[in-house]
Structures are given as structure tokens and as C-alpha cells.
C-alpha positions as CSV (number, residue, x, y, z in Angstrom):
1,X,-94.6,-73.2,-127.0
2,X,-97.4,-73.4,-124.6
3,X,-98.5,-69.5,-124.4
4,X,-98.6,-66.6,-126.5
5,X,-95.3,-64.0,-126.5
6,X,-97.5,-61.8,-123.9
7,X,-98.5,-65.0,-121.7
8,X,-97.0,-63.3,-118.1
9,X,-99.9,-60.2,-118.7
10,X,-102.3,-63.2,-120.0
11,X,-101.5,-65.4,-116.9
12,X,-101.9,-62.7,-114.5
13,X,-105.5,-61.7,-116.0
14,X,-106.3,-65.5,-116.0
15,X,-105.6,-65.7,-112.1
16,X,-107.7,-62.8,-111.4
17,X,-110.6,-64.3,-113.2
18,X,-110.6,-68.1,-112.5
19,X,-113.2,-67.9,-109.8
20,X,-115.2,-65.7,-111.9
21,X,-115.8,-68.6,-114.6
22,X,-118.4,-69.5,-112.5
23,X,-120.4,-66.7,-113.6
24,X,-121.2,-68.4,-117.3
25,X,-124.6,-70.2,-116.7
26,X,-125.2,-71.5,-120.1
27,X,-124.7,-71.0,-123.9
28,X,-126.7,-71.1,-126.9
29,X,-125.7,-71.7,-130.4
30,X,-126.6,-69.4,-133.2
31,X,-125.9,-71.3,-136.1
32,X,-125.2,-75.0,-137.5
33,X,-121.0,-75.5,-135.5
34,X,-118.8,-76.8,-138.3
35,X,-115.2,-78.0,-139.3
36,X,-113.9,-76.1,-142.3
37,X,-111.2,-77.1,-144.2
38,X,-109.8,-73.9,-146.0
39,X,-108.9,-73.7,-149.5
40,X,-105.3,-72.8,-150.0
41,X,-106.3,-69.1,-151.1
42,X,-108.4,-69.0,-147.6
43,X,-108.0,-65.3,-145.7
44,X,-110.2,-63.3,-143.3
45,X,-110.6,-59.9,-142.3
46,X,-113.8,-59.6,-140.6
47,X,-115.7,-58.0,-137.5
48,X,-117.1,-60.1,-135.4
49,X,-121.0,-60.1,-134.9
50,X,-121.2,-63.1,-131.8
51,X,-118.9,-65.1,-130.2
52,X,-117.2,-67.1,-132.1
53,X,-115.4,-70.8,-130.4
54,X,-112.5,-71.7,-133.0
55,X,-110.3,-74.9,-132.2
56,X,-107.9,-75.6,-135.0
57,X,-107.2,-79.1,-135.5
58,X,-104.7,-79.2,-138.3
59,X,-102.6,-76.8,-140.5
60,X,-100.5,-73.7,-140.0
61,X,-101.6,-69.7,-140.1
62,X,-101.7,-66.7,-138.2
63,X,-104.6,-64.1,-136.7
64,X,-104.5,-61.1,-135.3
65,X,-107.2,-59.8,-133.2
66,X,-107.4,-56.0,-132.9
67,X,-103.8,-55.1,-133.7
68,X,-102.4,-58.6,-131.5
69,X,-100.9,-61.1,-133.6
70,X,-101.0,-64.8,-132.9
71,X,-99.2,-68.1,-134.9
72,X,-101.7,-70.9,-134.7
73,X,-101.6,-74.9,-135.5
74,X,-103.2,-77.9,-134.5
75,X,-104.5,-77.6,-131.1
76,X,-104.6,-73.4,-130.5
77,X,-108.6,-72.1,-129.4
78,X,-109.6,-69.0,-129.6
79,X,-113.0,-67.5,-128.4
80,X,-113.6,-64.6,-130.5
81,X,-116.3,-61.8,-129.3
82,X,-118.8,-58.9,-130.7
83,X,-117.2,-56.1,-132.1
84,X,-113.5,-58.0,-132.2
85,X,-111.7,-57.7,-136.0
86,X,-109.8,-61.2,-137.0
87,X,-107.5,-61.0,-139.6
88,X,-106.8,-64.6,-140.4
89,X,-104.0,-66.3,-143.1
90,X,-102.7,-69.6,-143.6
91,X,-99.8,-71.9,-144.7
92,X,-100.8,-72.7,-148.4
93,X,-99.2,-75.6,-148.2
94,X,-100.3,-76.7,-144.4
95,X,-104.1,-75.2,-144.6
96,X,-105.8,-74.8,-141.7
97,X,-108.7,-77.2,-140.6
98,X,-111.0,-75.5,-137.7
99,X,-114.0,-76.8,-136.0
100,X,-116.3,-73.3,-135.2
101,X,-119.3,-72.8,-133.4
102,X,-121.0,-69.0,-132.9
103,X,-122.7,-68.5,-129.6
104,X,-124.3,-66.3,-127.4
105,X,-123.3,-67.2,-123.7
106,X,-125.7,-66.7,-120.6
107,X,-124.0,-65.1,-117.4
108,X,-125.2,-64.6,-114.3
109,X,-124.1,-61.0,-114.0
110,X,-123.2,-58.8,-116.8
111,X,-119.6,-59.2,-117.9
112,X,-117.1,-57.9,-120.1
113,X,-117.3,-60.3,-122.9
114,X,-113.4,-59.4,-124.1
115,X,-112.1,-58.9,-120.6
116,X,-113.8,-62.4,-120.1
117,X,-112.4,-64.4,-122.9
118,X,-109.0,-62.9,-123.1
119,X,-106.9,-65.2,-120.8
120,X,-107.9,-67.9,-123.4
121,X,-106.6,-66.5,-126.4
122,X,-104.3,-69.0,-128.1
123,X,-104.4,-71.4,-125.3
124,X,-102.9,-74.6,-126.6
125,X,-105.5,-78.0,-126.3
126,X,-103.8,-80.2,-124.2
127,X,-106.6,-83.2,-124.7
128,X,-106.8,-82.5,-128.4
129,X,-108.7,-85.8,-129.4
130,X,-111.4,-85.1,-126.6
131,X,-112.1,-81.7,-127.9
132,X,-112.2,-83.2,-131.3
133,X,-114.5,-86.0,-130.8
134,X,-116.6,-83.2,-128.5
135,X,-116.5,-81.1,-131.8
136,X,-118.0,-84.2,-133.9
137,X,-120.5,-84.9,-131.5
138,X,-121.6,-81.4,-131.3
139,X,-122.3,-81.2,-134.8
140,X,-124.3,-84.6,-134.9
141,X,-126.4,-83.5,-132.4
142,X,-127.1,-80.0,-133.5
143,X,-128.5,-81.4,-137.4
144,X,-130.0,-84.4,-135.1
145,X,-133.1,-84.8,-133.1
146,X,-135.5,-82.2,-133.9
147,X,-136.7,-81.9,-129.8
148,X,-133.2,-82.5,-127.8
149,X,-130.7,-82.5,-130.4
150,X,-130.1,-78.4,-130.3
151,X,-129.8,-79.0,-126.1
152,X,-127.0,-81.6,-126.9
153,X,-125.1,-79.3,-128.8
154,X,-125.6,-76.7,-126.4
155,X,-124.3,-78.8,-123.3
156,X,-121.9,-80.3,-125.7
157,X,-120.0,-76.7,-126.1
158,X,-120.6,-75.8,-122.4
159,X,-119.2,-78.9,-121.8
160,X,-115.7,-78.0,-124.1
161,X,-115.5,-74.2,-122.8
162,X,-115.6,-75.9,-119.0
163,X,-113.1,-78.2,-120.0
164,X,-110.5,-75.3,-121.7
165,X,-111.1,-73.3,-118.5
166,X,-110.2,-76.0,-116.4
167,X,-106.5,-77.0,-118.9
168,X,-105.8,-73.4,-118.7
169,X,-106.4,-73.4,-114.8
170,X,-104.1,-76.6,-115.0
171,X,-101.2,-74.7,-116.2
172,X,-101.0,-72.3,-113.2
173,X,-101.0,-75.2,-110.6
174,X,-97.8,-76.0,-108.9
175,X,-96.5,-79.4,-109.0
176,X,-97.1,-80.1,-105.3
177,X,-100.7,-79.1,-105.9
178,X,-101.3,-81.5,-109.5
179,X,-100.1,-84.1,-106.7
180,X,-102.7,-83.3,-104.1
181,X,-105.5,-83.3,-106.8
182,X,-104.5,-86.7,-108.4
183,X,-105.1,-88.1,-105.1
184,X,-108.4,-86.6,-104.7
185,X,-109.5,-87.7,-107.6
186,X,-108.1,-91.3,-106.7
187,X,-109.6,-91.5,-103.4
188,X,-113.4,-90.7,-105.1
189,X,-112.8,-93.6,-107.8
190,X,-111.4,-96.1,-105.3
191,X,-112.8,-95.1,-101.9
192,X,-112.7,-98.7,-101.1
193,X,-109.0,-98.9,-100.7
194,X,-107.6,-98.9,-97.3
195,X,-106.1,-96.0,-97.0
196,X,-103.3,-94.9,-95.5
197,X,-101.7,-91.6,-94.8
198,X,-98.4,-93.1,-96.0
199,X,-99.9,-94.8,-99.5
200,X,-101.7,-91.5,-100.0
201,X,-98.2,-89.5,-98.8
202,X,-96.5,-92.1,-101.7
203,X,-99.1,-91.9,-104.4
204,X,-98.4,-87.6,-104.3
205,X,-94.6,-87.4,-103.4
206,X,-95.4,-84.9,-100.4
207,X,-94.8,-85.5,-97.0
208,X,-97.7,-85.7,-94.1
209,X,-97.4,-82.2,-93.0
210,X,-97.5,-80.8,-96.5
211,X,-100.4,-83.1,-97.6
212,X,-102.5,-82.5,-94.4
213,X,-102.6,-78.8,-95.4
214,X,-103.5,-78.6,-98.8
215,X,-106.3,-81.4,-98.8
216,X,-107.7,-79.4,-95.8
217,X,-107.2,-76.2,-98.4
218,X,-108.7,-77.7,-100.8
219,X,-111.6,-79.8,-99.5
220,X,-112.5,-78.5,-95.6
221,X,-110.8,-81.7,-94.3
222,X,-108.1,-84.2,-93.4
223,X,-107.1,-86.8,-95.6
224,X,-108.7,-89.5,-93.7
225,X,-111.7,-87.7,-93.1
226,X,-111.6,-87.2,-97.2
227,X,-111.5,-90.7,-97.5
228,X,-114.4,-91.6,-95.4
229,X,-116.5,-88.6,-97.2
230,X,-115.8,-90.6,-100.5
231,X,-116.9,-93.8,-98.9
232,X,-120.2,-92.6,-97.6
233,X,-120.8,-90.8,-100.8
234,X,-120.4,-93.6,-102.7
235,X,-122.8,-95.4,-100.4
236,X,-125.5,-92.8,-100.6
237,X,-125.1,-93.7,-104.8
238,X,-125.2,-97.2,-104.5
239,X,-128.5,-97.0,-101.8
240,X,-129.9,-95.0,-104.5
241,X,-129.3,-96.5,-107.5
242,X,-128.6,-100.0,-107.3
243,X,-130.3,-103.5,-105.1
244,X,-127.3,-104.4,-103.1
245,X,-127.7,-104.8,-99.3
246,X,-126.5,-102.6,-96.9
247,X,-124.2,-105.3,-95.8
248,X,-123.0,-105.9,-99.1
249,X,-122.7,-102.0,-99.6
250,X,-120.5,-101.8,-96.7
251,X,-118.2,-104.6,-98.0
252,X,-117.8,-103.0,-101.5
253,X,-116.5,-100.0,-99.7
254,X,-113.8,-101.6,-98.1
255,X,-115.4,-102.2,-94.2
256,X,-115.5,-105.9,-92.4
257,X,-117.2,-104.1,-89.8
258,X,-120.5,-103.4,-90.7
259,X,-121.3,-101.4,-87.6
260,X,-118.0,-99.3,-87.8
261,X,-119.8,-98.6,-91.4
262,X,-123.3,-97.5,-89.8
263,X,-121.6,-95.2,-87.6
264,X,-119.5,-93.2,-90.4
265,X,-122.0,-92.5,-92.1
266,X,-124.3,-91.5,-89.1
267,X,-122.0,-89.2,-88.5
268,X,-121.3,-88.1,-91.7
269,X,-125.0,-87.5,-92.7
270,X,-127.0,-87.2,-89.6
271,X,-129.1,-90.4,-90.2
272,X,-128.3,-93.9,-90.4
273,X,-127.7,-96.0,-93.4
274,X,-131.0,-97.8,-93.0
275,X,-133.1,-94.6,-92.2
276,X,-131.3,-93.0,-95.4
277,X,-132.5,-96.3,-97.4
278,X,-136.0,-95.5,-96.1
279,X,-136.3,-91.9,-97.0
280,X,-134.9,-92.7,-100.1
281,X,-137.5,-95.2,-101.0
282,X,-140.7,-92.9,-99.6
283,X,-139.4,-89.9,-101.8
């Protein structure tokens, strides 16, 4: 089961505070993050003093966070907050193994702190092995260099509570919409491709009309015009950061015609590819 018994009340909450996510600006982490593997006697009742990021990885058990009960096993996360009583048990014979890291987090307005976290109550990890090998690294670089490691761990957690907003936001989008956004992110890793309204209406199942709108709901654009915005992105990168010709830039990205190239991204940008090159090199 992919929510908790109260999920529709959950879901709606979620909705209304998606955009608002936005509003966390950084975190910092109190004390050394951990994985614990509890003893088959383990049990908590406690009040909570920070907040408190909990992904189990293994095991069975239950909590209950001020009066609202939750089963948990490997891949539920909770983000517990000041003030918030756990009462925590466990299958004896399936004990639960947790990764936990206490944090204060940085917004850029004052927020409810339980109000805020509550849509992710029990959320279920979809990318369980990512978030674990996030955990690990999190932990070697908070007992690792004395200078950055604490800023590693730091990004490292912003990093997973990013991710679990953006599986939870995942659950609410339609089919049709997972569609549109798997071709968005296709057309920004192969830009080169020649593409066409009917591969891209193929690659997400929807027809033109339907496509045309949500791309243009999404990013501000057409689907072609998408295309060439990931082209002349990919350009800027590779004027930047590597020694290939502007020719040879062009070619990577999928044009013969090196002028029709020039003029895309003039108009894209404002400048030319060779005035971009040059600005690029006196900054």
C-alpha cells in the first residue's frame, strides 16, 4: 500500500503545499546522521526536540505520532518535528533498521513546521537504493573532511528531502502528464535527435493536440520550439566548457546547416554563437 489509511486528507494537504516546497532554503545537521539497527527489545516513546529525517530500510514496526498510528517497513520516511511525541515498536523477529539524521531546516519565510512536513508522513521510497546509498554517503562525509565534509552532509540531506518531495509530487501526476515529462527530460539528454512531432507524439502515447498543450503548460512553449531551447542550451555548455568548434558544436547537435544553427541561437539568445564564444572568453 502506497499511502497511509488517511492518504485522500494527506493528498489534498500535499496539493496545496507543493509549490510552497520552494520555501526550504537549506538545512543543517545537528548531530552525527546514523543507521541503527534496533535490538529486538527496541521501543520509543519520546518528544521530539528537532527535526528528525527517519528512512527505514529493513524490518517491521509501528509509530504513532500524536495519537495517529502508522505500520512501517522497508522503504516508509518520516520527517518528525519539535514538540511531536513518537511512540515507536517493532517486529522482534523483523527489527527495524533506520538511517536518521536530526536537523534544523532554513526557510525563507516562517512556516509551520508540522503543517509543512505532514503530507510526507509514511510516504513510501520509491528509489529505495538511491536514498540508501544517499544515506551512506551522508554519513561518510559528515565524520569526513574536517572543512567541507559537514557541507556534504548538509547538501547530501537537502539533496534526499528534494528528491522525497519530488516521488511524492510523482504520485499525484496523471499518466498523460508522466508522459509529457519523460519526453522533456528526453529531449534535454538527446537534443541532437531530429525531432519530430510524430516520434515525440509516439515516445508519450498522446496525440498532437494534447501534447502541444501541456508542453506549452509546462515549459512556456511548443514542442519544437522545446527542442531547439535544448539544443541551444546544450550549445551555450559546450562553448563554455569544452574546445570543440562552433562547427563541430553545431554538428553534435544534430544541424548540417551550420548557418540554420547561427540563426537559432541568435534568436534564441540575442547574440550570435561567435559573439556568445567571445563574451564567454573575456568574462
Amino acid at each position: 500500500m502506497d499511502y497511509p489509511a488517511n492518504c485522500l486528507h494527506y493528498l489534498t494537504l500535499f496539493r496545496k503545499l507543493m509549490s510552497d516546497f520552494s520555501l526550504l532554503k537549506g538545512v543543517t545537521i545537528n548531530r552525527a546522521p546514523f543507521f541503527f539497527h534496533c535490538s529486538p527489545s527496541w521501543s520509543a516513546d519520546m518528544v521530539l526536540s528537532d527535526c528528525d529525517l527517519w528512512q527505514v530500510h529493513g524490518g517491521r514496526g509501528q509509530v504513532t505520532l500524536d495519537g495517529e498510528r502508522y505500520d512501517i517497513e522497508a522503504g516508509s520516511s518520516f520527517i518528525y518535528v519539535p514538540g511531536m511525541r513518537l511512540v515507536g515498536t517493532h517486529d522482534r523477529e523483523d527489527p527495524l533498521r533506520v538511517f536518521a539524521v536530526h536537523f534544523t531546516p532554513q526557510f525563507s519565510r516562517k512556516v509551520d513546521l508540522e503543517r509543512f512536513f505532514q503530507p510526507y508522513q509514511g510516504w513510501r521510497l520509491r528509489e529505495r537504493s538511491r536514498f540508501h546509498d544517499w544515506a551512506l554517503q551522508c554519513i561518510d562525509a559528515y565524520h569526513g573532511d574536517p572543512v567541507i565534509g559537514v557541507g556534504q552532509a548538509n547538501a547530501l540531506l537537502l539533496t534526499m528531502l528534494f528528491q522525497l518531495w519530488r516521488e511524492a509530487n510523482a504520485r499525484s501526476v496523471s499518466n498523460k502528464d508522466a508522459g509529457v515529462d519523460a519526453l522533456l527530460s528526453e529531449i534535454r539528454t538527446h537534443p541532437e535527435r531530429k525531432w519530430t512531432i510524430e516520434m515525440m507524439c509516439r515516445f508519450s502515447s498522446l496525440s498532437s493536440t494534447y501534447l502541444n498543450q501541456r508542453v506549452r503548460a509546462k515549459v512556456g512553449a511548443s514542442p519544437m520550439q522545446y527542442v531547439i531551447e535544448s539544443r541551444v542550451e546544450r550549445a551555450r555548455t559546450l562553448i563554455e566548457e569544452s574546445a570543440m568548434s562552433l562547427e563541430e558544436i553545431a554538428y553534435s547537435l544534430g544541424y548540417r546547416d551550420v548557418y540554420f544553427f547561427n540563426r537559432q541561437f541568435s534568436k534564441t539568445t540575442g547574440i550570435t554563437p561567435g559573439q556568445y564564444c567571445q563574451k564567454r572568453r573575456s568574462a
